[in-house]
Biotite code that builds the C-alpha atoms (Angstrom):
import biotite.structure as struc

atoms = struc.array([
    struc.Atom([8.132, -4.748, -54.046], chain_id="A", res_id=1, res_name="UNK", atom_name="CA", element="C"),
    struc.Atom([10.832, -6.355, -52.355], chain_id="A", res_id=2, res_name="UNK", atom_name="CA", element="C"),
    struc.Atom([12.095, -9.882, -54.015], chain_id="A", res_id=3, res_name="UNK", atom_name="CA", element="C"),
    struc.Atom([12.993, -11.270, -51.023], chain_id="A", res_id=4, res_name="UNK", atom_name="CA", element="C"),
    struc.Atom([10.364, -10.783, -47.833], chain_id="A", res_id=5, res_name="UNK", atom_name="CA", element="C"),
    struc.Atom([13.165, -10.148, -45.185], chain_id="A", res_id=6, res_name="UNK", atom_name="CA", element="C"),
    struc.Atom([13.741, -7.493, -47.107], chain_id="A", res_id=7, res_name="UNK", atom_name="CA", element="C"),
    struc.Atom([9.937, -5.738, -47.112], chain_id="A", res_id=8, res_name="UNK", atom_name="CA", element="C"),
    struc.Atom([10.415, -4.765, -42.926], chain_id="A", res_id=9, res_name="UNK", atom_name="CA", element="C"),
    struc.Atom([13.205, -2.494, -43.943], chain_id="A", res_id=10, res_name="UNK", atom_name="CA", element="C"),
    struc.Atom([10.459, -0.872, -46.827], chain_id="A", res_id=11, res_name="UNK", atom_name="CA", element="C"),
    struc.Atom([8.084, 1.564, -46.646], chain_id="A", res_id=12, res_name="UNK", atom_name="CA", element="C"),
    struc.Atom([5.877, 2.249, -49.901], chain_id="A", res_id=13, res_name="UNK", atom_name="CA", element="C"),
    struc.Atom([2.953, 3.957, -50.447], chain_id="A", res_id=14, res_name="UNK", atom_name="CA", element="C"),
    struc.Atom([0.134, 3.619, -53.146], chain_id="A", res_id=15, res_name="UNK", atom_name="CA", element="C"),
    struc.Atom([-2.504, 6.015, -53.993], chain_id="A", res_id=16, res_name="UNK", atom_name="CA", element="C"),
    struc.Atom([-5.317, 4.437, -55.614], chain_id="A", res_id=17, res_name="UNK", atom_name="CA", element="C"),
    struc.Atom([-8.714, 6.379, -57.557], chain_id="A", res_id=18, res_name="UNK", atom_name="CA", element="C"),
    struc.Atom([-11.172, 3.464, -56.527], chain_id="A", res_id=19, res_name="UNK", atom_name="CA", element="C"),
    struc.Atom([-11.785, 0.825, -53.550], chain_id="A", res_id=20, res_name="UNK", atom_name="CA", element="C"),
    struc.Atom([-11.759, -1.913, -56.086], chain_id="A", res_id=21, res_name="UNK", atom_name="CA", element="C"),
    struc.Atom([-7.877, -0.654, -57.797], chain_id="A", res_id=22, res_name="UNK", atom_name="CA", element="C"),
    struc.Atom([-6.763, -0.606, -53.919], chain_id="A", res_id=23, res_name="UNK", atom_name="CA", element="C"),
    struc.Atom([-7.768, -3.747, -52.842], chain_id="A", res_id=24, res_name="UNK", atom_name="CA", element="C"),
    struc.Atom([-6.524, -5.485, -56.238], chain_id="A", res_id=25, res_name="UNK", atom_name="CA", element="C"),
    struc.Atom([-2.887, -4.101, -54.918], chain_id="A", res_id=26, res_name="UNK", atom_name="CA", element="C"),
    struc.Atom([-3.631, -5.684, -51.072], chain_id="A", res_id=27, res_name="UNK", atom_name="CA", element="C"),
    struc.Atom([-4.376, -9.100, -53.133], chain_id="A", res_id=28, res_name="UNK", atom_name="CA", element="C"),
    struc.Atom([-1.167, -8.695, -55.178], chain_id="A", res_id=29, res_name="UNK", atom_name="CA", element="C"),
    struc.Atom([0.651, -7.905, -51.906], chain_id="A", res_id=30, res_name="UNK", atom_name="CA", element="C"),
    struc.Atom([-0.938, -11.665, -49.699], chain_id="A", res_id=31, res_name="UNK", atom_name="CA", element="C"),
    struc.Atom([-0.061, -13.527, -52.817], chain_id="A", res_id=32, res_name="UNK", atom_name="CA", element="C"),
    struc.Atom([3.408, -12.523, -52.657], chain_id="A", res_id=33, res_name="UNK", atom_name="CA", element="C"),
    struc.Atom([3.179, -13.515, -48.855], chain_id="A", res_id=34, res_name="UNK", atom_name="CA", element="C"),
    struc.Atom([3.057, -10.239, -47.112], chain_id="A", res_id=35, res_name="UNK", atom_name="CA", element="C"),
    struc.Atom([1.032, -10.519, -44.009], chain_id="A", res_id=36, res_name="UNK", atom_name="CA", element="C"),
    struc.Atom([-2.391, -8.159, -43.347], chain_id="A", res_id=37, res_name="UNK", atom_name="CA", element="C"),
    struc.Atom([-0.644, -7.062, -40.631], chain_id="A", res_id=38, res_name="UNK", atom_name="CA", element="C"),
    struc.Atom([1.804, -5.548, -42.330], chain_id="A", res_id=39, res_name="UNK", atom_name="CA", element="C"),
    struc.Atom([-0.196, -4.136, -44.452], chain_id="A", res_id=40, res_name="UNK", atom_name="CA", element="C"),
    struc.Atom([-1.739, -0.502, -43.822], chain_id="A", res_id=41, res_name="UNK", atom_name="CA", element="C"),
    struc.Atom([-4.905, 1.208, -45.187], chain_id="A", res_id=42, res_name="UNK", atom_name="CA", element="C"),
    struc.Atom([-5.637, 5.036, -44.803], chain_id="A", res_id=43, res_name="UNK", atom_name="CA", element="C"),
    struc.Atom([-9.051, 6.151, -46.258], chain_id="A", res_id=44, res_name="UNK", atom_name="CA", element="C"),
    struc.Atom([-10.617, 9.176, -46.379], chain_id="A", res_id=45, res_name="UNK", atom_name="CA", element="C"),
    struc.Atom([-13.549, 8.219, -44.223], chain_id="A", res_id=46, res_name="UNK", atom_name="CA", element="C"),
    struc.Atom([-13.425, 5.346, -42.213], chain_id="A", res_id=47, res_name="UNK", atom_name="CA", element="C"),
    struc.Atom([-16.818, 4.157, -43.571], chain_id="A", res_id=48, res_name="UNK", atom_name="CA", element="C"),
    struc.Atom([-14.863, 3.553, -46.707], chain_id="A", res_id=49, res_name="UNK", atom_name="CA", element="C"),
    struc.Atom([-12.754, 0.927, -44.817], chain_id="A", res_id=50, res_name="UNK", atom_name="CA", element="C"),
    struc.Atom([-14.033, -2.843, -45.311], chain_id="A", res_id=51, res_name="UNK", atom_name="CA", element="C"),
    struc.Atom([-11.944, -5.769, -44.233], chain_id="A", res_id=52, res_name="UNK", atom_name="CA", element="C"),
    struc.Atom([-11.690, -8.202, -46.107], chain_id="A", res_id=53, res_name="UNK", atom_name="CA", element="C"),
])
C-alpha cells in the first residue's frame, strides 16, 4: 500500500481473495488507511456475490 495517499492514484494492485468475508476485511483495511470507495474496485464472479457495504 502506498505510505503516502498522493501516491495510491499512480498504483494499481490487485488482491485475490478465497472468501467474501477475507475480501471485505482488505476493503476495511484499505477506508481506514483513508482510501476512498470510489477508488476502490470489486470484480466478482457473479454479480449476486456483490454487496455494498
Amino acid at each position: 500500500m502506498a505510505n503516502n495517499l498522493n501516491d495510491y492514484n499512480e498504483k494499481k494492485i490487485v488482491g485475490v481473495f478465497d472468501t467474501e468475508q477475507e475480501a471485505s476485511r482488505a476493503i476495511g483495511q484499505l477506508q481506514a488507511r483513508g482510501i476512498p470507495s470510489s477508488e476502490i474496485s470489486v470484480i466478482t464472479r457473479d454479480r449476486e456475490d456483490l454487496r455494498t457495504r
